[in-house]
C-alpha positions in Angstrom: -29.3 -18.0 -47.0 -27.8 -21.0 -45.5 -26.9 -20.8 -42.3 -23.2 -21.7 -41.1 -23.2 -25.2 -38.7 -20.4 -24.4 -36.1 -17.9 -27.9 -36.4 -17.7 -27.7 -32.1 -20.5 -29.8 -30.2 -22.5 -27.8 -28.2 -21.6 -26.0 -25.4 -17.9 -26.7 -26.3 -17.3 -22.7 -27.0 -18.0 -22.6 -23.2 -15.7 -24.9 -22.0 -13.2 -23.4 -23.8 -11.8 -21.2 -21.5 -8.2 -19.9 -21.9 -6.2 -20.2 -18.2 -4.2 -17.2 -17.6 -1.1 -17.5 -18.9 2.0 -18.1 -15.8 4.1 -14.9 -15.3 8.0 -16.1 -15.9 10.4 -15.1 -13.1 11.8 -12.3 -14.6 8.3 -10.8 -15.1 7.9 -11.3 -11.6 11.0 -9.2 -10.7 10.5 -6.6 -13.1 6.9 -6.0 -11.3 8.7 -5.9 -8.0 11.1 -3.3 -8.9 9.0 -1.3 -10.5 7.0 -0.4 -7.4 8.0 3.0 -6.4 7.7 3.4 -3.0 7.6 7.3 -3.2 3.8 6.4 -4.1 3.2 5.8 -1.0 4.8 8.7 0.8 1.3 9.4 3.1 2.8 12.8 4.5 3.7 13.8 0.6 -0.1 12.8 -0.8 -1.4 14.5 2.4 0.3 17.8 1.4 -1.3 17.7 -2.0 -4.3 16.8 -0.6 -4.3 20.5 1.7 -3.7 22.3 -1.6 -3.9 25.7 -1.0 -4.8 25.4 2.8 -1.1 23.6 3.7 -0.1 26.9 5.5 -3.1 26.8 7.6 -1.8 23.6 9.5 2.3 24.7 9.5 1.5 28.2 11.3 -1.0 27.0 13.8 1.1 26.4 16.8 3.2 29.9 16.6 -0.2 31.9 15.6 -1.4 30.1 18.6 0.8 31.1 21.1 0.5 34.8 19.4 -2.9 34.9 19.7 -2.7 33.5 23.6 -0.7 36.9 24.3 -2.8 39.3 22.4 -6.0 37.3 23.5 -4.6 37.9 27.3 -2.8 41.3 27.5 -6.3 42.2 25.5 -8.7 40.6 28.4 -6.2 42.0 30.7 -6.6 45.6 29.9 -10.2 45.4 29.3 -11.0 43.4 33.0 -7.9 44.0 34.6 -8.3 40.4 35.6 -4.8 38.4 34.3 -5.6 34.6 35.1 -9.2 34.8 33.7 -7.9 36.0 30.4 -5.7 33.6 30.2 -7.8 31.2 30.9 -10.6 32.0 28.4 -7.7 33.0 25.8 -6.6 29.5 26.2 -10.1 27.9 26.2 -11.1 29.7 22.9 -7.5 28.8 21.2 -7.8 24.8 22.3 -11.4 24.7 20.8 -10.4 26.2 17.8 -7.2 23.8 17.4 -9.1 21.1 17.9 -11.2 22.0 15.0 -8.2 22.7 13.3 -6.7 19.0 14.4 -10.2 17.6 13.1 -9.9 19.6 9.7 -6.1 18.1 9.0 -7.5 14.3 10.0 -10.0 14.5 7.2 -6.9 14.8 4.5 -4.7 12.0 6.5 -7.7 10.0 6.5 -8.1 10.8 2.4 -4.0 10.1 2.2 -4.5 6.6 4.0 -7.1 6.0 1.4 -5.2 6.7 -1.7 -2.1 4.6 -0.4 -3.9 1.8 0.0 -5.4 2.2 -3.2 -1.9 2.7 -4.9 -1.0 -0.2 -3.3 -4.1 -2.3 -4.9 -2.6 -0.8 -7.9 0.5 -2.6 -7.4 -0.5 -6.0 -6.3 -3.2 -6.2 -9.2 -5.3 -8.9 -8.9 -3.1 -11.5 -9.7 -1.2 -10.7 -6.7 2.8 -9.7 -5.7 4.4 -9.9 -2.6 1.9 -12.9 -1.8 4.5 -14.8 -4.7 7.4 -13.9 -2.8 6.6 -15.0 0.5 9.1 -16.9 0.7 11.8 -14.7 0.9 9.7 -12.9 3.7 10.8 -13.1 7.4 7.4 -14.7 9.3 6.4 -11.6 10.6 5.0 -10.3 7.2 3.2 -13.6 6.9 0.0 -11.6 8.4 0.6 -9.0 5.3 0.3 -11.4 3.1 -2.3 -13.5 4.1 -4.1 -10.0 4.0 -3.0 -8.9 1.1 -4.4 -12.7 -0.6 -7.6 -11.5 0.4 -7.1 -8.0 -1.0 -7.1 -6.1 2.2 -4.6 -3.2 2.0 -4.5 -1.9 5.3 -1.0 -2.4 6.8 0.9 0.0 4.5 3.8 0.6 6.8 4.6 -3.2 6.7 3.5 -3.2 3.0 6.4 -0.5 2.7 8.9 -2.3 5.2 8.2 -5.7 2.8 8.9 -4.7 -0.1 11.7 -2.7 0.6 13.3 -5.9 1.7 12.6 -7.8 -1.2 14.0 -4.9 -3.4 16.9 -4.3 -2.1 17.8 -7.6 -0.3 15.8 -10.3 -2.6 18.5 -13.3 -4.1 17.3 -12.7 -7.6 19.3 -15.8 -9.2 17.4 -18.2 -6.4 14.1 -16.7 -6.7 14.3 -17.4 -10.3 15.2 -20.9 -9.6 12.3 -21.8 -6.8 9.9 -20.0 -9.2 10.3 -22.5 -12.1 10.6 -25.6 -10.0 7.0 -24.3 -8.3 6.2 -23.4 -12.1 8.1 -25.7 -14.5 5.8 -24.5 -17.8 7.7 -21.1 -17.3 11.2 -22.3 -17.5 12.9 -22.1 -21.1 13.4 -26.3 -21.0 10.0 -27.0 -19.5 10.2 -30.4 -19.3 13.8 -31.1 -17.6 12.3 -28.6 -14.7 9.1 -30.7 -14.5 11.8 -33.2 -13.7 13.1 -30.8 -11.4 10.2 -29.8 -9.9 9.1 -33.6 -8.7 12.3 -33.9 -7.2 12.0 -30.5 -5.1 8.4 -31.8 -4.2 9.9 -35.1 -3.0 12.6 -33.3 -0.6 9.9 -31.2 0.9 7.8 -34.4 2.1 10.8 -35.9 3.9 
């Protein structure tokens, strides 16, 4: 059997590599208000994370300070010493909390984790609030640069940010800065090429 001669030169299969194709504007917007920001409730995925054991950590303090009694008027009748049971009520109840404190940091710990992974979710690796930076006061310019580099960490100003931009963004402006930055996604390409070198040449004067 004859074997089939591929027309391209060699190694021209490899150098054809697609470029990934330039998100429009309105893509861009739709991505941004799609983001729920109920996803990253942390006191809400902590909750699910305790299951089962949520009442543990809600009656803690008042079956604390009834324990603290019994613990005392119990010491008290068995010693007849007041102070020293209440001392050594206290001391037991405190060490106990505090492995109680430890137990409920494990799930906060867990909660922080899935945010920021939720929120890894949401950028993707293309990127989202990075691409609207400039409609971001300076002081997110930190959780950006961060967020470029795919470090999720600040998720309170990750939250603050892109409530902003959802409910304050100028949609009609974005959409125009974004095809002058990206001419090849406006519907008449090459008039916003046009556009684009003439927003260029304003920004170097």
């Amino acid at each position: 059997m004859e074997t089939i001669e591929n027309d391209l030169p060699d190694g021209s299969q490899e150098d054809m590599v697609l470029e990934p194709r330039t998100p429009t504007a309105e893509e861009m917007l739709e991505r941004l208000h799609a983001v729920n920001l109920d996803d990253f409730n942390m006191q809400e995925i902590t909750d699910e994370l305790k299951g089962n054991n949520a009442w543990l950590f809600v009656l803690t303090m008042p079956i604390t300070a009834i324990l603290l009694v019994v613990f005392t008027l119990v010491g008290t009748f068995a010693t007849g010493y007041f102070i020293l049971s209440f001392i050594v009520s206290a001391g037991i109840l405190f060490v106990v909390g505090k492995m109680i404190d430890q137990y409920e940091q494990k799930f906060r710990y867990q909660a922080r984790l899935e945010v920021m992974r939720r929120i890894k979710e949401a950028e993707t690796e293309d990127g989202l609030i990075p691409h609207f930076k400039d409609f971001l006061p300076k002081k997110y310019r930190h959780l950006w640069q961060s967020l470029k580099k795919q470090n999720y960490i600040y998720i309170d100003q990750y939250i603050a940010a892109m409530t902003l931009l959802q409910q304050r963004l100028d949609s009609d402006k974005f959409i125009r800065i974004w095809r002058l930055k990206h001419p090849e996604t406006a519907p008449d390409a090459e008039e916003m090429e046009e556009e684009y070198a003439d927003y260029q040449g304003q920004q170097r004067a």
